[in-house]
mmCIF file of the C-alpha atoms, coordinates in Angstrom:
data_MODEL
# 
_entry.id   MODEL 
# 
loop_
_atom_site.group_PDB 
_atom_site.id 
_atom_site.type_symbol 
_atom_site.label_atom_id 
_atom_site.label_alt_id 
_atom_site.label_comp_id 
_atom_site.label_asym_id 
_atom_site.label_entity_id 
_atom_site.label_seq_id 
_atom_site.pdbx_PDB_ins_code 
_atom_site.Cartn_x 
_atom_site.Cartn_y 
_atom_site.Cartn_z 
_atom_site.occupancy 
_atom_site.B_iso_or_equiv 
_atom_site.pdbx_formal_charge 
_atom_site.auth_seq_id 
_atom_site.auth_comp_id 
_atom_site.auth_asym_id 
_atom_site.auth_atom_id 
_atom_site.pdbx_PDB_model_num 
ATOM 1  C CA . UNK A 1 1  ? 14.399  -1.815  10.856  1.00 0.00 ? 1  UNK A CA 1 
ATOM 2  C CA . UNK A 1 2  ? 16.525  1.026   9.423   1.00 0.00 ? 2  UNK A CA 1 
ATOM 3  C CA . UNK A 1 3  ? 17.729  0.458   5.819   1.00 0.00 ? 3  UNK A CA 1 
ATOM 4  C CA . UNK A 1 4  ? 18.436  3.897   4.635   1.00 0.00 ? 4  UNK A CA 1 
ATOM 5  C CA . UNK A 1 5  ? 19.617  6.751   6.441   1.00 0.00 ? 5  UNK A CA 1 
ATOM 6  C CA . UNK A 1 6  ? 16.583  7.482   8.292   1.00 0.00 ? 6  UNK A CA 1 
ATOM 7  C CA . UNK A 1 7  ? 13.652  6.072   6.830   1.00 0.00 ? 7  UNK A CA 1 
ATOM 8  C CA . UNK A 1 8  ? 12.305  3.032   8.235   1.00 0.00 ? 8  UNK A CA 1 
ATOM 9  C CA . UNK A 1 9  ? 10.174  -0.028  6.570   1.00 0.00 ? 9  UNK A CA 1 
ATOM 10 C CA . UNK A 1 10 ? 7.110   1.307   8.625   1.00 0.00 ? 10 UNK A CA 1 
ATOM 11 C CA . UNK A 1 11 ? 7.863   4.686   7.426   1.00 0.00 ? 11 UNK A CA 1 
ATOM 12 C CA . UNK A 1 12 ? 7.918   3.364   4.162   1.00 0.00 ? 12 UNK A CA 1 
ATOM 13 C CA . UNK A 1 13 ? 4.914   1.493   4.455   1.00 0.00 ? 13 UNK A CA 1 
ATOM 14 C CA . UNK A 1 14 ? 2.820   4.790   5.919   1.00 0.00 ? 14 UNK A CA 1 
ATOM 15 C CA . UNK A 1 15 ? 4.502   6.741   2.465   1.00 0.00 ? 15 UNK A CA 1 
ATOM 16 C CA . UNK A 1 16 ? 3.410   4.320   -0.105  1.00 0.00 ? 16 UNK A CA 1 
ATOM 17 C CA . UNK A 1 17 ? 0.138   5.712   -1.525  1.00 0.00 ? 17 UNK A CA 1 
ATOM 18 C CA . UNK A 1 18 ? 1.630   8.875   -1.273  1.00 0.00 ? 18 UNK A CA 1 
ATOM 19 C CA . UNK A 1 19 ? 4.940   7.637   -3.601  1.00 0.00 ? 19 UNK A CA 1 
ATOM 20 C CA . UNK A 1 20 ? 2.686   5.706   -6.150  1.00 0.00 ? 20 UNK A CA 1 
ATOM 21 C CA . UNK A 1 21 ? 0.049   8.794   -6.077  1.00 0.00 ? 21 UNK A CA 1 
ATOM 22 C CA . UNK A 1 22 ? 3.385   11.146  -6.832  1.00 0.00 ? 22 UNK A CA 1 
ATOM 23 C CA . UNK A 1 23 ? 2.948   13.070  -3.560  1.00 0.00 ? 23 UNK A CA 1 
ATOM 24 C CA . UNK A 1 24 ? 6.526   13.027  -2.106  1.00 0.00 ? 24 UNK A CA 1 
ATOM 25 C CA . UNK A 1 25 ? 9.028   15.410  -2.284  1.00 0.00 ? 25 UNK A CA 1 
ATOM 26 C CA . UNK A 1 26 ? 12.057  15.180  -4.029  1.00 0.00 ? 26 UNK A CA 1 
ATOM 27 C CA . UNK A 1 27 ? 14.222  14.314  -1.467  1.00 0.00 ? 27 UNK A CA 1 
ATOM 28 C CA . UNK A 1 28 ? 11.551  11.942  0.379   1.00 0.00 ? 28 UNK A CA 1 
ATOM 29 C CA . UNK A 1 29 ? 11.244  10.219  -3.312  1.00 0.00 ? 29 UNK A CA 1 
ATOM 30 C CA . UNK A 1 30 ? 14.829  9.572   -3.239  1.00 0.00 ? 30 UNK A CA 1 
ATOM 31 C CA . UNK A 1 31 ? 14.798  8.278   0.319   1.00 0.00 ? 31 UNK A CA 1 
ATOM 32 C CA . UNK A 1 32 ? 12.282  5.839   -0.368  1.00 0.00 ? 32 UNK A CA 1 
ATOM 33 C CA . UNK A 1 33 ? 13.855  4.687   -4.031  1.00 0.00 ? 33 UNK A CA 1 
ATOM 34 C CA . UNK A 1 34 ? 17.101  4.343   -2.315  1.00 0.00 ? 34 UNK A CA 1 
ATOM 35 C CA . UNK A 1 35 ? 15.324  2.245   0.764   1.00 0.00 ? 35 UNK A CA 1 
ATOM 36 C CA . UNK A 1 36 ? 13.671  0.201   -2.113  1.00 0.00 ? 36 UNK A CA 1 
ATOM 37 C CA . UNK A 1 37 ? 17.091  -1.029  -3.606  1.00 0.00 ? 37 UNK A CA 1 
ATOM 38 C CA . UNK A 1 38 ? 18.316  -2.052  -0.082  1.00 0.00 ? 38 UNK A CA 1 
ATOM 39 C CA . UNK A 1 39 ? 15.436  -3.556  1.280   1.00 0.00 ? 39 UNK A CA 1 
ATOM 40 C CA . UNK A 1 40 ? 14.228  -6.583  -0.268  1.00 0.00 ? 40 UNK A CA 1 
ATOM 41 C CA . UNK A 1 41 ? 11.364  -6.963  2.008   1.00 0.00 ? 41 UNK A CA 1 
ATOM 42 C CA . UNK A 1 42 ? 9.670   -3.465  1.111   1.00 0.00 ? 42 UNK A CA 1 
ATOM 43 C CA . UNK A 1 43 ? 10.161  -3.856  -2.781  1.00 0.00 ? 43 UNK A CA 1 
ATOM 44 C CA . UNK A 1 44 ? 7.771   -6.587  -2.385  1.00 0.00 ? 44 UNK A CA 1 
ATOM 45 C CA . UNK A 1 45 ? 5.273   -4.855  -0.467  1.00 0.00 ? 45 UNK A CA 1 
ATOM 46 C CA . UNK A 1 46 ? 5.349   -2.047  -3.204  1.00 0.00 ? 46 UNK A CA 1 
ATOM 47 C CA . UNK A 1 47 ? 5.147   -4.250  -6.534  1.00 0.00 ? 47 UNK A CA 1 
ATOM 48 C CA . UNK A 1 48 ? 1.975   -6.055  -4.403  1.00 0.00 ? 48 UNK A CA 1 
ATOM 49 C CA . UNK A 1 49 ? 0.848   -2.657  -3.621  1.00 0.00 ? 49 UNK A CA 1 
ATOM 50 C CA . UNK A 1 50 ? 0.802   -1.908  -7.257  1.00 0.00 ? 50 UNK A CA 1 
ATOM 51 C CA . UNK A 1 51 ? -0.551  -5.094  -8.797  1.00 0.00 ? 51 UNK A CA 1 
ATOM 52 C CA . UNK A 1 52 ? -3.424  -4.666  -5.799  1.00 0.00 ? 52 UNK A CA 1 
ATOM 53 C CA . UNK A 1 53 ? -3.938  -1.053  -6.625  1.00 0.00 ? 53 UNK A CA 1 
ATOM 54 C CA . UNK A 1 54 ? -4.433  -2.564  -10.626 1.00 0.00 ? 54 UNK A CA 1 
ATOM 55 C CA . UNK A 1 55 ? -6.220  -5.125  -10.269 1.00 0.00 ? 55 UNK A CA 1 
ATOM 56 C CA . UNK A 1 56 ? -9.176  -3.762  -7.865  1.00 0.00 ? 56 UNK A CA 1 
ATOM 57 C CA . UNK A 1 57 ? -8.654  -0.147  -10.157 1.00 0.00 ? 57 UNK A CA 1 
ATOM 58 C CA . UNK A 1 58 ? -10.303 -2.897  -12.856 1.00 0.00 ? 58 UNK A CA 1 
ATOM 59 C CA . UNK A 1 59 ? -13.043 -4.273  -10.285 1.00 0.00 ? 59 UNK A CA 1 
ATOM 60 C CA . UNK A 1 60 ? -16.857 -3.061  -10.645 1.00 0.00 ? 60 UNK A CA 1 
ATOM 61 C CA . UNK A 1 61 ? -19.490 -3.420  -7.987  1.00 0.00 ? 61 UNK A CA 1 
ATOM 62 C CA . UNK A 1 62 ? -21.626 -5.538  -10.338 1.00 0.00 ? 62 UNK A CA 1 
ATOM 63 C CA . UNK A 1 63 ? -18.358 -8.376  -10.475 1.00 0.00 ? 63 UNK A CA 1 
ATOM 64 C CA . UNK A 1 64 ? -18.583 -8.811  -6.773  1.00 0.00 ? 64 UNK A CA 1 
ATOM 65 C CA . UNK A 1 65 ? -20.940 -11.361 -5.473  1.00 0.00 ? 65 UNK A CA 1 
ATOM 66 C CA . UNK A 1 66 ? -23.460 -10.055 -3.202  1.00 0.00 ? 66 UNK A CA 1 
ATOM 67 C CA . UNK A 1 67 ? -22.607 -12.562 -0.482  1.00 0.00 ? 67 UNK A CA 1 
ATOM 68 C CA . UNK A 1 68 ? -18.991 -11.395 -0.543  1.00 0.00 ? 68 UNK A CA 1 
ATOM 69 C CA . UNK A 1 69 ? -20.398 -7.898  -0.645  1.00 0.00 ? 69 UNK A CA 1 
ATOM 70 C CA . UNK A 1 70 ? -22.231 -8.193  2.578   1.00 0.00 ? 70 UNK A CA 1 
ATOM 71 C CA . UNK A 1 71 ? -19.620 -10.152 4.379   1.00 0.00 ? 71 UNK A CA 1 
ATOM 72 C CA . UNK A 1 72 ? -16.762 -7.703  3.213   1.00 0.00 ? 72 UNK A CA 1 
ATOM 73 C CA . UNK A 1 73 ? -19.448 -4.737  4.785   1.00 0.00 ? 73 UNK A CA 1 
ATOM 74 C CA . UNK A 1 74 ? -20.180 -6.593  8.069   1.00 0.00 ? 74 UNK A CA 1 
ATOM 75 C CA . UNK A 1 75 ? -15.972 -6.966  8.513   1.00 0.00 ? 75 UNK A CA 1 
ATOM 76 C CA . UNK A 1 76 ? -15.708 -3.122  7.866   1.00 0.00 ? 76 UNK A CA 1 
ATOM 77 C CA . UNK A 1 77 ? -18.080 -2.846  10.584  1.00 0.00 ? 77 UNK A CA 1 
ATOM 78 C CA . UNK A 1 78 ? -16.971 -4.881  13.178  1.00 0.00 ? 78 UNK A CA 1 
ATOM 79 C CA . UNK A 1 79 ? -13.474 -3.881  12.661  1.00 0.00 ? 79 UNK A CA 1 
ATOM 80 C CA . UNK A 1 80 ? -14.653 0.405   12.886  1.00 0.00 ? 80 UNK A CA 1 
ATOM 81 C CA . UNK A 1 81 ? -16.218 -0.636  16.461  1.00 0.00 ? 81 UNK A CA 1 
ATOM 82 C CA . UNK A 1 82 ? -13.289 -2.546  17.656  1.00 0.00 ? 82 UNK A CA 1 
# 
């Protein structure tokens, strides 16, 4: 999908951690703000990707059961070999 001039959702989506992290250049900032006003779609994947970003920025190692631990692991795993 191409929303403005030439930067596309998945474009957006690969640029995202960059933009919240403060990494783009000026013109690439303005690109994505400006695909941000015309694209609902990819205004909701960044306010999830900031709410995600603050709510495991507040998450310890010690608030995660160990169950989920080891079953969040053994999907990293399986999902590096595939």
């Amino acid at each position: 999908m191409l929303i403005s001039e030439d930067l596309t959702c998945q474009e957006l989506v690969e640029l995202v951690t960059e933009y919240l992290e403060g990494g783009l250049s000026s013109t690439d900032r303005d690109r994505f703000e400006q695909h941000i006003v015309l694209c609902d779609g990819c205004a909701v994947y960044l306010e999830q990707m900031r709410t995600t970003i603050s709510l495991t920025g507040s998450l310890t190692e010690e608030a995660i059961p160990a169950e989920t631990q080891a079953g969040l692991l053994g999907l990293f795993r399986d999902w590096k070999q595939g």
